[in-house]
Backbone bond lengths (Angstrom), bond angles and torsions (degrees), N, CA, C in turn:
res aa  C-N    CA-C-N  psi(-1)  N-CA   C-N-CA  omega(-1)  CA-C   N-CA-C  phi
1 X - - - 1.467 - - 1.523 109.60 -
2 X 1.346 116.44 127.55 1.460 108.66 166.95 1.416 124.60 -69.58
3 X 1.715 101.66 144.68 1.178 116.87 172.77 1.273 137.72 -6.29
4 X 1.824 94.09 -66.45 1.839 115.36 -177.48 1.719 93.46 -68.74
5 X 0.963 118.62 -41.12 1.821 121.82 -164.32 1.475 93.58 -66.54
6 X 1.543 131.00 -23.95 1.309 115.31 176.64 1.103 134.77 -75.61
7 X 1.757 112.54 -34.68 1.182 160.89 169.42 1.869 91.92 -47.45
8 X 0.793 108.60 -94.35 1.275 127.30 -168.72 1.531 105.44 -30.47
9 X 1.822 121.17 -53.88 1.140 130.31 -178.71 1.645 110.74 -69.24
10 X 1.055 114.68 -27.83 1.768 128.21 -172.03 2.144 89.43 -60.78
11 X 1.543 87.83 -64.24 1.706 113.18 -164.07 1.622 102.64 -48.07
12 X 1.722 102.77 -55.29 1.546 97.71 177.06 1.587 130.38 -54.30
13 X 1.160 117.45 -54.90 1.311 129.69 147.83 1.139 130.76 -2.84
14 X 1.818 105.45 -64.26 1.543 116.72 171.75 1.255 107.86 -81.49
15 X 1.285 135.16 -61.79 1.272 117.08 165.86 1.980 121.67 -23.50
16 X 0.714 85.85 -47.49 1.786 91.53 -175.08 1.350 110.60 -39.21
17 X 1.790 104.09 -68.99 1.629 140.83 174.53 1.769 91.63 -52.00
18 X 1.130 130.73 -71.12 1.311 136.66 -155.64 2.308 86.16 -50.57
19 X 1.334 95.33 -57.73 1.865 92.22 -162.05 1.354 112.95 -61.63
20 X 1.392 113.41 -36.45 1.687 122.21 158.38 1.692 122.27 -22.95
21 X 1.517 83.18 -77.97 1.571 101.13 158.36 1.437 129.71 -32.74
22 X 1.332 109.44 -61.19 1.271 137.19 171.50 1.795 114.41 -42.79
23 X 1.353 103.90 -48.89 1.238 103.73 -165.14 1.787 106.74 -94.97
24 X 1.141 134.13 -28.82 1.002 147.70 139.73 1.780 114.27 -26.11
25 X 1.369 117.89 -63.50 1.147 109.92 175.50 1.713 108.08 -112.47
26 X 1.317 120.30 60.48 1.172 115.73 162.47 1.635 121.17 -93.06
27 X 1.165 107.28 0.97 1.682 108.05 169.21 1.460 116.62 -87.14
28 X 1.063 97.58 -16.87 1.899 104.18 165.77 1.238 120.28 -65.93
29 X 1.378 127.44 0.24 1.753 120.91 -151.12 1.568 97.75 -98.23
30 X 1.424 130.17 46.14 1.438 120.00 165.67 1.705 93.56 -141.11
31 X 1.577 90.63 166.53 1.651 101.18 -161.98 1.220 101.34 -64.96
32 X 1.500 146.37 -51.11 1.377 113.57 -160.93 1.372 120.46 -85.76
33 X 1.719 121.43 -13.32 0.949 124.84 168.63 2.220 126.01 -73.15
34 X 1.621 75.46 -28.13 1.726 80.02 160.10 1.328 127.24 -86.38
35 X 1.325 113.36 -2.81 1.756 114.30 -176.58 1.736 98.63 -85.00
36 X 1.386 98.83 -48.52 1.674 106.71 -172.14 1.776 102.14 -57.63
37 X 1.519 99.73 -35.12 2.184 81.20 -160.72 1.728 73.81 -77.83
38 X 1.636 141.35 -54.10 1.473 101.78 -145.33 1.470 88.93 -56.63
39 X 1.053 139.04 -81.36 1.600 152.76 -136.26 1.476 114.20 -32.52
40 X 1.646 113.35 -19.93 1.529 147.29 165.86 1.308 114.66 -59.34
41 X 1.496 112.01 -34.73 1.362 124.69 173.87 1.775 126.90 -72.19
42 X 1.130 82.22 -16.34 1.601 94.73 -179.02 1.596 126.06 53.94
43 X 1.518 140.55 -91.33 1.572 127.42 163.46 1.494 102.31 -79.75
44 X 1.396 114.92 -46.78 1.564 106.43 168.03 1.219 110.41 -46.40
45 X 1.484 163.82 -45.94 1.310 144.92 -166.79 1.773 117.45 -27.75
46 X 0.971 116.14 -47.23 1.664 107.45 167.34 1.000 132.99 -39.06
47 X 1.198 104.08 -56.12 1.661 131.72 174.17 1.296 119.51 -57.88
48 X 1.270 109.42 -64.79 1.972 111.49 157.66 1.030 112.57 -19.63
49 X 1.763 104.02 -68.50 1.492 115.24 -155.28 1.852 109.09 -64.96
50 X 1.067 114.67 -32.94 1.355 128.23 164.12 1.444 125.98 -36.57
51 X 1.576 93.54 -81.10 1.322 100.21 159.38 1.900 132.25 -56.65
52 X 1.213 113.95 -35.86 1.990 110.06 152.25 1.051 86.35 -63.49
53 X 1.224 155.87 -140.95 1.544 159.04 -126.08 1.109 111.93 -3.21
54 X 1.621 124.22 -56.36 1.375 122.17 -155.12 1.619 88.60 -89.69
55 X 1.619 127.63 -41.13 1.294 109.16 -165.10 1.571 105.59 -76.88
56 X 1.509 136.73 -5.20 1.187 140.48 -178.27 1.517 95.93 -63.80
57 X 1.731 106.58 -49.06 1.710 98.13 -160.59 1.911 101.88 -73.63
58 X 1.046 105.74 -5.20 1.833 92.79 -172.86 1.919 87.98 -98.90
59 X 0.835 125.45 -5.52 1.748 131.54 -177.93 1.489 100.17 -107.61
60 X 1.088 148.61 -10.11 1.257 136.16 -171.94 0.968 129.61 69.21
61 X 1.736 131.47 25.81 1.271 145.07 169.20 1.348 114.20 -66.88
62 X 0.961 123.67 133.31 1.564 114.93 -165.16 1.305 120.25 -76.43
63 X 1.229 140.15 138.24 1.003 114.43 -161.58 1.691 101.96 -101.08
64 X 0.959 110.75 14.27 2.016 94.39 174.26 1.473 98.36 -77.40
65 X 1.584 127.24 -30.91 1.336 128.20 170.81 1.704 132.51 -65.66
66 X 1.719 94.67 -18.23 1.371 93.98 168.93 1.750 119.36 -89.12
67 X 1.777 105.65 -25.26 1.599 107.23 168.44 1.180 112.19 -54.41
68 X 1.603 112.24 -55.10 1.285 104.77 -167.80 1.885 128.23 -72.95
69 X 1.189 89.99 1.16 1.455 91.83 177.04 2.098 105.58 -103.47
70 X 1.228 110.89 -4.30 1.358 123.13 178.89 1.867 95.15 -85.59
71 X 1.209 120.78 -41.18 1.507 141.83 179.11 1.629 95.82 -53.00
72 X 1.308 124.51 -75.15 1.259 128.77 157.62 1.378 143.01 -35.99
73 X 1.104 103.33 -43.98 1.587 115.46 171.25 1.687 118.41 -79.73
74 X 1.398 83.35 -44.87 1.986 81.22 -166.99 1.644 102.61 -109.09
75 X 1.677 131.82 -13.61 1.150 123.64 -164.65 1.771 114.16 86.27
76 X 1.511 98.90 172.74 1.670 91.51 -163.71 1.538 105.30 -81.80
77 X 1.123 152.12 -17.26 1.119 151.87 -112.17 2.183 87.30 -125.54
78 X 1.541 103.53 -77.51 1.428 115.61 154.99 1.410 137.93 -44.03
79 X 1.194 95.81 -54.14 1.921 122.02 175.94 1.884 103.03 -48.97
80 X 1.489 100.87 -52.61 1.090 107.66 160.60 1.550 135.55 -58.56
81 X 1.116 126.32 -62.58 0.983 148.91 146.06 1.685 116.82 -11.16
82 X 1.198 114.54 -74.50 1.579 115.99 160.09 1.426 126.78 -67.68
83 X 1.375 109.46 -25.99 1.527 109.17 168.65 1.430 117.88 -78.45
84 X 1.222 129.69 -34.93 1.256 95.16 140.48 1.061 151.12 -92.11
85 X 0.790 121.48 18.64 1.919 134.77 165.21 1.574 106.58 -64.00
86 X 1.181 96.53 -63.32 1.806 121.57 -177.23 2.074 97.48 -62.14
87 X 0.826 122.60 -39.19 2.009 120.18 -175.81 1.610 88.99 -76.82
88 X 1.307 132.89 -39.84 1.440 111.37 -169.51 1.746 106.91 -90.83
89 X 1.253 126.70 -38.34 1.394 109.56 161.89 1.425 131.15 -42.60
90 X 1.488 97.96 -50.08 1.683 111.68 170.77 1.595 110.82 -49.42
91 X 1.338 120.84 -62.28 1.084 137.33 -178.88 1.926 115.70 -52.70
92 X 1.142 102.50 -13.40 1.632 104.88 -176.56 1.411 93.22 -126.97
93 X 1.112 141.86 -16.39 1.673 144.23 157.06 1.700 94.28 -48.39
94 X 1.459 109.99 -74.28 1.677 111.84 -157.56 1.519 105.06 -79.52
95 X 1.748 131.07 -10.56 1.376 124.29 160.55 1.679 95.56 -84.76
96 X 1.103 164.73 -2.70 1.182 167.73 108.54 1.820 116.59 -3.65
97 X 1.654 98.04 -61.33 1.376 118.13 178.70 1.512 119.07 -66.61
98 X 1.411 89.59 -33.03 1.766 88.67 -172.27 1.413 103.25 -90.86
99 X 1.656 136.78 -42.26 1.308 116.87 165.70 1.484 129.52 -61.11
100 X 1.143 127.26 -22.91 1.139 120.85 178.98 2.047 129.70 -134.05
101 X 1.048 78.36 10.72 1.843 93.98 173.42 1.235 117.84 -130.73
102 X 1.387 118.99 -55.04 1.830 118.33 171.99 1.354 104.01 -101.82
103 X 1.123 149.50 28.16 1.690 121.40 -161.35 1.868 93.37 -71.96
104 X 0.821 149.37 -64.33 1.332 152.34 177.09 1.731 105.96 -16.48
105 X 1.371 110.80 -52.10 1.320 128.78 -166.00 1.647 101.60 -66.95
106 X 1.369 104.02 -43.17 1.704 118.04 -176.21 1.093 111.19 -67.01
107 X 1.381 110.86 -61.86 1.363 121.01 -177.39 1.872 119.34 -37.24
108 X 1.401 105.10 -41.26 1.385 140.35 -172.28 1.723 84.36 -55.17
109 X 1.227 92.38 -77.25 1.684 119.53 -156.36 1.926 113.81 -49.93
110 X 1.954 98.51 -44.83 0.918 113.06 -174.85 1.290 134.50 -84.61
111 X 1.439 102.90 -21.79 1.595 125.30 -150.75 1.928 109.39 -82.76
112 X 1.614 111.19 -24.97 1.009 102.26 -175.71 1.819 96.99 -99.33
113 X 1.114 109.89 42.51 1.641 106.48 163.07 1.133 110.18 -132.83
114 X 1.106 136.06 -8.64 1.822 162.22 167.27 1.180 83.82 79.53
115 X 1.243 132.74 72.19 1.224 106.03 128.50 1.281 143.59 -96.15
116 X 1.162 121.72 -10.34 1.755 164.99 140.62 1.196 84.69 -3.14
117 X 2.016 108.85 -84.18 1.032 129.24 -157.44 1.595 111.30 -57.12
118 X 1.280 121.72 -50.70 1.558 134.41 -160.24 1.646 87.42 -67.64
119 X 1.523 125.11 -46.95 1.271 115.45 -159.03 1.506 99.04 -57.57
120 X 1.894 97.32 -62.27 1.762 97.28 -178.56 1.247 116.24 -38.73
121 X 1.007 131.72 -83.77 1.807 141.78 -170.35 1.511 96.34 -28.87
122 X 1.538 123.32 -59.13 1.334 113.18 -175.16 1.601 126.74 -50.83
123 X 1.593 118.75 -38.35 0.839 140.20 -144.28 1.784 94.28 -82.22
124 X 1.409 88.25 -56.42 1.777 105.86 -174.03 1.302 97.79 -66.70
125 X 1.338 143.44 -31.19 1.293 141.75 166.91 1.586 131.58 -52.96
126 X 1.661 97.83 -48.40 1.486 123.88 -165.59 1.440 108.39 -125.20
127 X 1.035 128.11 -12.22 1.580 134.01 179.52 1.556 109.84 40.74
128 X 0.827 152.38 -118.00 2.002 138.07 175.87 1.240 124.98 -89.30
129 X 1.556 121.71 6.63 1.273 162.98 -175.93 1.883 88.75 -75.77
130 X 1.981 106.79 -73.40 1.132 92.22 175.98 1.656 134.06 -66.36
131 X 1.313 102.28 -17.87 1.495 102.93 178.06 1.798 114.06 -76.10
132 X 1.049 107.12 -3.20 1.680 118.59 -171.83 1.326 102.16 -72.69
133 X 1.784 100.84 -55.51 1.584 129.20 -175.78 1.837 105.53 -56.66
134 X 1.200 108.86 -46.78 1.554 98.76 -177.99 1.154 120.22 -81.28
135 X 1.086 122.34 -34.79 1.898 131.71 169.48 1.676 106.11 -58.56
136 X 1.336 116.72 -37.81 1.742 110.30 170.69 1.601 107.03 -70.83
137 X 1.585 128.21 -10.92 1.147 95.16 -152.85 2.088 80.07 -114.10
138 X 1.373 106.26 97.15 1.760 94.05 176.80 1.274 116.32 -30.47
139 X 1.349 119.60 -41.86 2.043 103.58 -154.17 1.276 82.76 -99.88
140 X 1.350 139.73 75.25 1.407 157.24 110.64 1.895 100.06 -94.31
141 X 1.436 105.18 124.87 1.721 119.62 -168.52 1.463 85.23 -79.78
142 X 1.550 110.82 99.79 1.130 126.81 144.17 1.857 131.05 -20.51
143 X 1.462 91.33 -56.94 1.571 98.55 -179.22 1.877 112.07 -59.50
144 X 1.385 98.85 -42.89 1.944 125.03 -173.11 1.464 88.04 -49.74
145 X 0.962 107.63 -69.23 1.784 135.23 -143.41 1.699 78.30 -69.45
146 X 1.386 154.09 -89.13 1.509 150.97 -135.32 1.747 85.88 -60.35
147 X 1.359 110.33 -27.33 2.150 95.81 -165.35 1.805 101.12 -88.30
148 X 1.333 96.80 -34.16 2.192 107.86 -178.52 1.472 92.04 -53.51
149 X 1.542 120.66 -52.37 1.406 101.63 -138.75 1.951 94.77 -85.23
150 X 1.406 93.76 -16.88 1.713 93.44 176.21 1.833 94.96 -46.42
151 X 1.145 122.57 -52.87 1.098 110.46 -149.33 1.833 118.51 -61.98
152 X 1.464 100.27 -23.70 0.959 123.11 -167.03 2.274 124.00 -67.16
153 X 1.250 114.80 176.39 1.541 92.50 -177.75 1.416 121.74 -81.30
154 X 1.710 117.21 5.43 1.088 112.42 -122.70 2.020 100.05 -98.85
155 X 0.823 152.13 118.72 1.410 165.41 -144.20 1.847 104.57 -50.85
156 X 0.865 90.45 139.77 1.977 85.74 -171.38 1.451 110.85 -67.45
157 X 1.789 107.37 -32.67 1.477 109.12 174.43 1.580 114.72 -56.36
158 X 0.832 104.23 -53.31 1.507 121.12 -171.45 1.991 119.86 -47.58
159 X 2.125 80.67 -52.99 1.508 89.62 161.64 1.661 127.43 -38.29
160 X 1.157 78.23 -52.40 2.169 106.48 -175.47 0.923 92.61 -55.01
161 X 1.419 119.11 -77.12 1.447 120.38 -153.40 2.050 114.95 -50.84
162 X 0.997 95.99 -56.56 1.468 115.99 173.96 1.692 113.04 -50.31
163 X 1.460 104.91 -43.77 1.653 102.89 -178.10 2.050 112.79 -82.29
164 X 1.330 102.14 -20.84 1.531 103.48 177.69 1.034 90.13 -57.27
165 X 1.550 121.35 -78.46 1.588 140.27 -158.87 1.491 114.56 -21.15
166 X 1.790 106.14 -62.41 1.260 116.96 -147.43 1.439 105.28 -101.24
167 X 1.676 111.39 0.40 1.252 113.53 -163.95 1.505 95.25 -91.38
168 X 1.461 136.69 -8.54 1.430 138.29 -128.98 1.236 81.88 -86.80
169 X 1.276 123.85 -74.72 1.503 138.63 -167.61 1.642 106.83 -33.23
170 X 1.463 121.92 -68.91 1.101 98.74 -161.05 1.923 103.79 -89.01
171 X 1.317 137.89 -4.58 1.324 117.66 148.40 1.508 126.75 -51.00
172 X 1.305 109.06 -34.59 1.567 101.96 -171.29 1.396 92.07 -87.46
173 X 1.019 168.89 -28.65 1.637 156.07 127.91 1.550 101.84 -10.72
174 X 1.056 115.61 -79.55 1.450 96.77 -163.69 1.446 108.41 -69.32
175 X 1.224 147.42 -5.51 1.281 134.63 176.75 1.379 121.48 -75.28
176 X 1.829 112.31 -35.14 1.213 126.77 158.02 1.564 144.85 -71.47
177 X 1.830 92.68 -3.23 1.218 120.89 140.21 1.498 121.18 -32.55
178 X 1.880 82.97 -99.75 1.512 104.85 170.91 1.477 113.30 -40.57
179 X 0.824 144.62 -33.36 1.728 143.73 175.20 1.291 119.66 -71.96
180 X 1.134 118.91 -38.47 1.687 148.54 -172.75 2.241 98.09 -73.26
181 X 1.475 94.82 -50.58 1.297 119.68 -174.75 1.973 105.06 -67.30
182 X 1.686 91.60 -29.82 2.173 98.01 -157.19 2.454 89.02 -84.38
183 X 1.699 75.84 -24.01 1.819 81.74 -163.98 1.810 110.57 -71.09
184 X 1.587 97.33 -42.44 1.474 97.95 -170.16 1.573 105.64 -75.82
185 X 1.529 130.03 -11.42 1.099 105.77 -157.08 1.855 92.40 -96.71
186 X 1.475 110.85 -9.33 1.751 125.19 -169.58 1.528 72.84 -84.63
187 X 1.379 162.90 11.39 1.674 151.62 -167.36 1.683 107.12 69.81
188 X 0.720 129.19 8.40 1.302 125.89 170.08 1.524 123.65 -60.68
189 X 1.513 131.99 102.19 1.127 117.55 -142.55 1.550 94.85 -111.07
190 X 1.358 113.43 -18.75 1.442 118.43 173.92 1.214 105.25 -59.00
191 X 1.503 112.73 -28.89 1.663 99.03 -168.00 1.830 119.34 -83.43
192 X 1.334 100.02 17.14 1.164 113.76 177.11 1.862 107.34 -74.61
193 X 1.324 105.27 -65.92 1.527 119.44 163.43 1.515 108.15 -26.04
194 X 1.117 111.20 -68.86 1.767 117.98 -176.41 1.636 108.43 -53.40
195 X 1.533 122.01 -39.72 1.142 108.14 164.28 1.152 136.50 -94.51
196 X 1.421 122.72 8.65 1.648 125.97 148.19 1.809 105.53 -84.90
197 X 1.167 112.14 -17.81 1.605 97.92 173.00 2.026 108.07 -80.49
198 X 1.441 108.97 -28.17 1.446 95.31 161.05 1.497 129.10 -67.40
199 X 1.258 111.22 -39.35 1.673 105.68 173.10 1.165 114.99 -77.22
200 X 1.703 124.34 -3.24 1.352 90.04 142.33 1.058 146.42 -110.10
201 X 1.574 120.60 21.69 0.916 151.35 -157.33 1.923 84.77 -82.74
202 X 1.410 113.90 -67.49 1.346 142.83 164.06 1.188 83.97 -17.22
203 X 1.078 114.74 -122.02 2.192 130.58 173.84 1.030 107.15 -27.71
204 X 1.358 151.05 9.46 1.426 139.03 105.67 1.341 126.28 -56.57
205 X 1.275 136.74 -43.39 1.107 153.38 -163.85 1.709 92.85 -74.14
206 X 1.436 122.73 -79.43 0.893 143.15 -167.45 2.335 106.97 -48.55
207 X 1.187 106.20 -42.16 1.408 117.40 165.18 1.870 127.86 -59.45
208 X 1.720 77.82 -55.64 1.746 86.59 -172.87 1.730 116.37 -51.81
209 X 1.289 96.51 -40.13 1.910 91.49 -164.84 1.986 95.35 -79.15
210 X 1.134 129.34 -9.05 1.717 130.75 174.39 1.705 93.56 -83.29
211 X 1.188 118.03 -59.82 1.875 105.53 168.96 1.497 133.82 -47.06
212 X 1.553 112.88 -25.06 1.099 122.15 179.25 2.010 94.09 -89.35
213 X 1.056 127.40 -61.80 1.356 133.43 174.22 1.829 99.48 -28.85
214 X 1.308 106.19 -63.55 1.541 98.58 -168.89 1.565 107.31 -65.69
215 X 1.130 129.44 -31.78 1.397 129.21 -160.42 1.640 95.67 -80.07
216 X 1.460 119.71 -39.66 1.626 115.53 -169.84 1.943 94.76 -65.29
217 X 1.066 94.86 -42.45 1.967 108.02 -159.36 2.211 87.48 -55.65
218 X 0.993 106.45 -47.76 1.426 107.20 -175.94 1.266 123.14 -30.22
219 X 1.328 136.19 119.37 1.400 123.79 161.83 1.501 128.94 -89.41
220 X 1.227 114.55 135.89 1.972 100.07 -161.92 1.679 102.44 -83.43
221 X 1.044 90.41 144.66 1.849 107.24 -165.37 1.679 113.43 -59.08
222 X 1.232 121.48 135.78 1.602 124.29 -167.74 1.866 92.83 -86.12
223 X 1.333 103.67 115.65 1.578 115.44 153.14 1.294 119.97 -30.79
């Protein structure tokens, strides 16, 4: 059997098991109801939370809702820590799906919003350069963006590599959210500070890669 034909059958499979899962526990997908089932888990709680994480990003669960409930559950230090672990599996699971199990399905789904297009053009333009730029900028749909760029030429390592990196910043923001959010409501008033230092961490995040955009676009002035 060839390679890709294995690939494909391995991927379908899990996908299958992964939506099973999925649909079974899709009434869990809000923060206080997801803090209580991981917290149910007891040393497994990581692991749970991992696995919802990664199947949220191939389901379209948002993920500012899965940091912040990692923020809650595990604290900033961990919360962090597994959240991103869990956004880049997810994130190479559903660029996984779209090159080689649904791309037809995506394409379908995706194509009349350009994002297809914006990913390609970017990609061939910027090669992981552009994927750096969209992973810093949150209000780029995380979930959209892991299935577009499947479609795209761009090397799976590269994907990875580029989405750990750039994803760091704004997961550990929202985790210290949720923590900031678990502290003030226990009276914790310090933890107020910690969560205006995450949003702006956010509104940093969200600024920096439009400053770098304007400064490259610039042409330096003729003497």
């Amino acid at each position: 059997m060839h390679f890709n034909t294995v690939k494909r059958v391995v991927l379908a499979v899990l996908i299958i098991a992964v939506a099973l899962w999925g649909l079974l526990n899709h009434q869990k997908f809000d923060v206080e109801s997801l803090v209580a089932w991981i917290a149910g888990y007891g040393m497994l709680a990581p692991l749970i939370f991992i696995l919802a994480r990664t199947i949220g990003a191939v389901f379209f669960v948002p993920g500012s809702l899965m940091g912040i409930t990692a923020g809650v559950a595990f604290g900033p230090v961990w919360g962090a820590f597994y959240n991103l672990i869990a956004s880049t599996i997810g994130a190479i699971l559903a660029f996984l799906v779209a090159r080689y199990v649904a791309s037809d399905y995506v394409r379908q789904k995706l194509g009349g919003k350009g994002w297809i297009s914006k990913s390609i053009e970017g990609v061939e333009a910027e090669g992981w350069r552009f994927v750096a730029f969209v992973r810093l900028v949150p209000l780029f749909p995380y979930n959209v963006l892991n299935y577009a760029l499947g479609l795209t030429r761009i090397k799976v390592s590269h994907f990875t590599a580029a989405s750990f990196i750039c994803m760091i910043p704004g997961d550990i923001a929202y985790v210290y959210i949720g923590y900031a959010g678990r502290e003030t409501m226990a009276g914790n008033d310090a933890a107020i500070e910690i969560g205006l230092i995450a949003l702006g961490l956010l509104a940093a995040i969200v600024f920096l890669p439009r400053l770098v955009q304007y400064f490259r676009s610039e042409k330096p002035a003729l003497n």
